[in-house]
C-alpha positions in Angstrom: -55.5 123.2 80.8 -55.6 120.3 83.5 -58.6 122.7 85.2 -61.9 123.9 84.7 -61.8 127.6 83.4 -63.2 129.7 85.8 -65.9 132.1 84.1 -67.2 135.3 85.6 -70.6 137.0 84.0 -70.5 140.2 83.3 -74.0 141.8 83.1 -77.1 139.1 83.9 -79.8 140.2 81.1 -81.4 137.9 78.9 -78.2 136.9 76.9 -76.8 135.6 80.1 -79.5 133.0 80.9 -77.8 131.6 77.7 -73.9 132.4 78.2 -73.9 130.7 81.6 -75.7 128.0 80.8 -73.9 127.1 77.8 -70.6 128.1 79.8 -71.8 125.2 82.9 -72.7 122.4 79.7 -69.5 122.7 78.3 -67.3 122.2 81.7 -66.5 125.8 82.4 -66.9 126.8 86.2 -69.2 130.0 86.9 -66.7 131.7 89.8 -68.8 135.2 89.8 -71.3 137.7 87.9 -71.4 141.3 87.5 -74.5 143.4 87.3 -75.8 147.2 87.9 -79.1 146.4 88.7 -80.2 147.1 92.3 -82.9 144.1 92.2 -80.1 141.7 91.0 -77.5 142.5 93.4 -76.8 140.2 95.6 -79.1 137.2 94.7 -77.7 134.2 93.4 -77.4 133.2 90.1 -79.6 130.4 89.8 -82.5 132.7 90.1 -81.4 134.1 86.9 -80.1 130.4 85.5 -83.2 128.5 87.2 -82.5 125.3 89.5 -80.7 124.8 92.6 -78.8 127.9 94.7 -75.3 127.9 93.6 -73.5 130.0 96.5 -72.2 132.6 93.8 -74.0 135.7 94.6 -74.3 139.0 92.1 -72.1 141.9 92.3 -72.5 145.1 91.9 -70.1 146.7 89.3 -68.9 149.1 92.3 -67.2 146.2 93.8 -66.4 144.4 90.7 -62.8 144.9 91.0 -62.2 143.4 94.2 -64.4 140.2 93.6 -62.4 139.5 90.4 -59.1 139.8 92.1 -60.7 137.6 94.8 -61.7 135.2 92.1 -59.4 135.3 89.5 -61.5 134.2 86.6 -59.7 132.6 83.2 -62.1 134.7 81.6 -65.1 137.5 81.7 -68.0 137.4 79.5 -69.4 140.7 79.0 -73.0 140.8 77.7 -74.2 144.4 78.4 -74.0 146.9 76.0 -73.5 147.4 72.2 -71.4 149.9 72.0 -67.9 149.9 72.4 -67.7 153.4 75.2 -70.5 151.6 76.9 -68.5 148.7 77.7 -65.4 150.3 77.9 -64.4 150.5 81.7 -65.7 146.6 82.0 -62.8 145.7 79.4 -60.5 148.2 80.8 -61.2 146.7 83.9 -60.4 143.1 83.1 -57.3 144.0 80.6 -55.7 146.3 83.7 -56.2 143.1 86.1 -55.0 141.3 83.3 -58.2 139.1 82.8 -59.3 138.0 79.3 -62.5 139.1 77.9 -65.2 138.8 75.1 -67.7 140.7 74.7 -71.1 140.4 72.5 -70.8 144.3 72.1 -71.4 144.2 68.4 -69.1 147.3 68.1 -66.5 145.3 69.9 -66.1 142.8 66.5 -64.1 145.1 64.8 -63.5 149.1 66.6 -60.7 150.0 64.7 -62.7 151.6 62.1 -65.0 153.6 64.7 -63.2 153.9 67.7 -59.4 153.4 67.5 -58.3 155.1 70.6 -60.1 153.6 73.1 -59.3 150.3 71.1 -55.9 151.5 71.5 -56.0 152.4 75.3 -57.6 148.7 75.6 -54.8 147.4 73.6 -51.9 148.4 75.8 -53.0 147.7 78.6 -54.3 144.1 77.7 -50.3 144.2 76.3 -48.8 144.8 79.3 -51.3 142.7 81.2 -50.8 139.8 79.1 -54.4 139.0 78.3 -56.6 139.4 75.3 -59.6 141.2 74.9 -62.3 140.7 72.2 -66.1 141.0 70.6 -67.6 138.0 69.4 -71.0 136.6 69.0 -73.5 136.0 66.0 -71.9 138.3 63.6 -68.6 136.1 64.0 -70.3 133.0 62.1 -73.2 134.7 60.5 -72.1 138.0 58.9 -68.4 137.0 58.9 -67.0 133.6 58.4 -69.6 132.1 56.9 -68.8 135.1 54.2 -65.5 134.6 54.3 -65.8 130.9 53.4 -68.1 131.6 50.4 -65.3 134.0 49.0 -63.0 131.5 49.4 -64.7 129.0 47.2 -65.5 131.9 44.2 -62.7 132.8 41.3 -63.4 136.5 41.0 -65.7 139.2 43.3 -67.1 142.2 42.6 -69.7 142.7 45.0 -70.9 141.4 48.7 -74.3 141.9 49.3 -75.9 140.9 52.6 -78.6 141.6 54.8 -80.2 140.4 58.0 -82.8 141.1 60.2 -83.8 140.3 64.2 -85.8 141.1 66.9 -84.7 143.7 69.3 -87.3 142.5 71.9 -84.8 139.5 72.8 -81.6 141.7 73.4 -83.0 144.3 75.8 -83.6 147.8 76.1 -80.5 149.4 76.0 -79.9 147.6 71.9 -84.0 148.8 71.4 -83.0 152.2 71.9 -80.0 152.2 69.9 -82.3 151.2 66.6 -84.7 154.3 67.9 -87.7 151.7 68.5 -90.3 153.9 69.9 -89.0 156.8 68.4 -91.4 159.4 66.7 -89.9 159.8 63.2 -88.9 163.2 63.6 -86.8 161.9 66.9 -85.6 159.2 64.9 -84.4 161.9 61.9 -82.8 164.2 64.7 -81.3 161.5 67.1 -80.3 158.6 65.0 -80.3 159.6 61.1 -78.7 162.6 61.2 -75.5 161.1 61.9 -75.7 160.2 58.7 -75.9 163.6 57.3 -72.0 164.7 57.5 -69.4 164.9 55.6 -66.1 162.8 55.8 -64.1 164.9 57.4 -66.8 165.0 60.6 -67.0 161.5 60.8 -63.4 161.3 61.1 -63.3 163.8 63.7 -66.4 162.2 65.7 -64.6 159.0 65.6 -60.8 160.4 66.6 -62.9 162.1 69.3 -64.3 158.4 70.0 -67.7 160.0 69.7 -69.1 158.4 66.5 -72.4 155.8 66.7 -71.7 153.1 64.4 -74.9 150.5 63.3 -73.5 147.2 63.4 -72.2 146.5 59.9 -70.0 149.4 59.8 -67.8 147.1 62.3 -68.8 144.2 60.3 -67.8 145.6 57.1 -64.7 146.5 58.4 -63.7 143.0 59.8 -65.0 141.3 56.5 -62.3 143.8 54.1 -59.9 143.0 56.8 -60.3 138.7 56.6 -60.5 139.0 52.6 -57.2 141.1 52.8 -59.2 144.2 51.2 -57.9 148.0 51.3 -60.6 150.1 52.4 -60.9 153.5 50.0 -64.4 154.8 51.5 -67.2 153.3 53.9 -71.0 155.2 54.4 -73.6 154.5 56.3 -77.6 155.2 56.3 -79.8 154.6 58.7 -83.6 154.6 57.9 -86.9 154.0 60.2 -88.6 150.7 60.5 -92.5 151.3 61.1 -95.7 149.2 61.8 -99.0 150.2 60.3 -100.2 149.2 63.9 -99.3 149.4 67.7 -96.7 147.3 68.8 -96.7 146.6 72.4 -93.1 146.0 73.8 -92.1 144.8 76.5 -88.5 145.5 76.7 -89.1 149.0 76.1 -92.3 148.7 78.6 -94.8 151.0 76.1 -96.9 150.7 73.1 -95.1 152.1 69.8 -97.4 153.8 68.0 -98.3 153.1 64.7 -96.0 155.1 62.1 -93.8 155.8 64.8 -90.2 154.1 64.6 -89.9 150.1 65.6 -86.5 149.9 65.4 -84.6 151.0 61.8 -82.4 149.9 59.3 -78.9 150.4 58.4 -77.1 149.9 55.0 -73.2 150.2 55.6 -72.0 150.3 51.7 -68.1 150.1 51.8 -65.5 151.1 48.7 -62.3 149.1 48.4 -58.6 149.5 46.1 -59.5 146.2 44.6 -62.7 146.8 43.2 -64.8 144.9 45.4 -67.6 146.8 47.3 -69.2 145.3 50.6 -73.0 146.4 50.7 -74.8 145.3 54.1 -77.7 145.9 56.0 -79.3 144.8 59.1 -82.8 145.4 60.4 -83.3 145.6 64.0 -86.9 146.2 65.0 -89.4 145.2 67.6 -91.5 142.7 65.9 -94.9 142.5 64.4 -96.7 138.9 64.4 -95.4 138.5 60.6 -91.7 139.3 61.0 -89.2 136.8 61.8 -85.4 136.8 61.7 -83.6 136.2 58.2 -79.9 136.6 57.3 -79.1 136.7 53.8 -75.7 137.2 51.6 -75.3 137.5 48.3 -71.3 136.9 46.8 -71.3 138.6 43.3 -68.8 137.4 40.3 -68.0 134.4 39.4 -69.9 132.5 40.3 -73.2 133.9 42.5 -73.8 132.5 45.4 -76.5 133.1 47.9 -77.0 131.9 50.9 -80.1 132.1 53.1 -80.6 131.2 56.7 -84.1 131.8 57.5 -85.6 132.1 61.4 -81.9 131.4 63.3 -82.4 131.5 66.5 -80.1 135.0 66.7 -80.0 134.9 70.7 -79.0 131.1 70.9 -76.5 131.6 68.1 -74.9 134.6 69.9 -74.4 132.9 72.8 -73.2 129.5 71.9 -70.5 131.7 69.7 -69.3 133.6 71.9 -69.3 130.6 74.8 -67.0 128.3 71.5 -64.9 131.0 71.3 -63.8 131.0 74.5 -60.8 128.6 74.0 -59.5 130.5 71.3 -59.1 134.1 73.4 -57.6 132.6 76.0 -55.2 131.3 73.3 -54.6 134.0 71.5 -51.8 136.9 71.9 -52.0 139.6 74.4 -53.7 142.8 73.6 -56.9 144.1 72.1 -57.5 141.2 68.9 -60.4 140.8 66.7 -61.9 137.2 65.6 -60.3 137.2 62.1 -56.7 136.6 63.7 -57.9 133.7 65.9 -58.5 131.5 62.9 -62.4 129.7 62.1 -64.7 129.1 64.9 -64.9 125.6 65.8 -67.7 123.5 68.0 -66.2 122.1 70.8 -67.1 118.4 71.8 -64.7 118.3 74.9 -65.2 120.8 77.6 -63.5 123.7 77.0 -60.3 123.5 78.9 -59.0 120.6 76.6 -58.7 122.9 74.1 -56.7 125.3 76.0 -53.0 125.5 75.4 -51.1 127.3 78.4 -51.5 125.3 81.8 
């Protein structure tokens, strides 16, 4: 592409501070940005990004339509929500004005498995439209490829182990309350656990009725049997409360959490497959004490081991600078509704982005 690619934010929380910034250093051009919140609307982005006024002034998302046809954007990032009906009439949005999209909605990284038809809706459209929607972000590197590449270095696997942990405090409140931080634990059983408590055949229909709550790894465990060509035979999930033996002030959630009550929880996705191999993940979101930091760890089981530890990544950073990478290789990719795994390894980009661009 002999151009800049034009870039509009969608949502200006905390992950945005990042995405536009990171969008700017590597020679994107920031065209518009996309927000709900009253106080935001109509100030300019630099008071979100910091420095000098820029003239591009936040939307609302009731006129979001007509200020991306105005526009015309290569791209939207979306950074609002984590689940994929949150975000669902953003991407609709851009496939039906046939904009491409990627989204840091964890659910986003792999829906099939938890919300096919409104994948499928998105999918058509995006088809006909001739863009390409998808979810990226830390779980692309960190509790994907960089799996994937340890399994392609081992002779024989029978198990896949991970686990990782992060702050909800740096993602905002709508990701707290998902994990139930704040939560007493008899709100956490009834609101968040007991989706856990059904039977197969209730799942199914929750998720045919594109009702069901996934915790991130379902969607992870889903794209990870997809990458290593794996049929899955049965996936489960548990989610269990996180608590402090003291108050935890937060101030995303604006309250101090009890001690005993919930600060976020954690969620083991444990996943069956016809070749033998089971996936077993988990991933601790929680507000913080002053002795937790974040930690990702995955263990490849066969022959040989292999662990692999990343201690204290900077989770928020790493997000970002994914999905921001990444960009090149949406725009790149076919039309429709595609997942990471079929746009080949992440790369870091050295150029600006628009050298690595293939359609003019």
């Amino acid at each position: 592409m002999n151009r800049k690619i034009k870039v509009v934010q969608y949502g200006v929380g905390k992950m945005s501070v990042y995405t536009m910034r990171y969008a700017l250093e590597k020679g994107c051009e920031i065209v518009g940005a996309i927000d709900i919140n009253p106080e935001l609307i109509g100030k300019d982005i630099s008071e979100i990004l910091g420095g000098n006024p820029t003239g591009i002034l936040i939307t609302g998302a009731s006129d979001a339509e007509k200020m991306l046809k105005e526009t015309k954007p290569d791209i939207c990032v979306v950074t609002t929500m984590s689940l994929f009906n949150d975000v669902y009439n953003a991407l609709e949005l851009c496939a039906k004005l046939g904009i491409n999209a990627i989204t840091t909605c964890e659910e986003a990284f792999f829906p099939m498995n938890s919300n096919p038809v409104s994948v499928k809706a998105i999918d058509t459209i995006a088809k006909e439209t001739n863009c390409t929607i998808t979810g990226s972000g830390y779980q692309d590197v960190y509790w994907g490829e960089l799996i994937s590449a340890i399994a392609s270095s081992t002779q024989r696997i029978t198990k896949i182990k991970g686990s990782s942990s992060y702050n909800v405090e740096e993602y905002g409140i709508a990701l707290a309350q998902a994990h139930g931080a704040g939560l007493s634990l008899d709100e956490f059983d009834k609101q968040i656990a007991s989706v856990d408590r059904m039977s197969d055949e209730e799942r199914k229909q929750l998720i045919d009725n594109c009702e069901y709550t996934p915790s991130y790894m379902w969607n992870v465990n889903g794209w990870l049997a997809e990458k290593l060509g794996l049929t899955v035979v049965s996936q489960t999930q548990k989610c269990v409360p996180q608590t402090c033996d003291e108050n935890l002030n937060s101030t995303t959630l604006n309250m101090t959490i009890p001690k005993g009550n919930a600060t976020g929880m954690s969620a083991v996705v444990t996943t069956t497959t016809k070749e033998g191999i089971t996936i077993e993940s988990e991933c601790i979101g929680k507000v913080y004490s002053k002795n937790d930091f974040d930690k990702n760890e995955w263990t490849v089981l066969g022959e040989p081991d292999t662990t692999i530890v990343v201690n204290r990544p900077k989770t928020v950073e790493l997000t970002c600078a994914t999905v921001i990478n990444r960009i090149p290789d949406v725009i790149n990719a076919k039309a429709g509704f595609v997942t990471t795994d079929l746009m080949g390894e992440p790369t870091y980009k050295v150029k600006a982005l628009n050298e690595y661009v293939n359609k003019n």
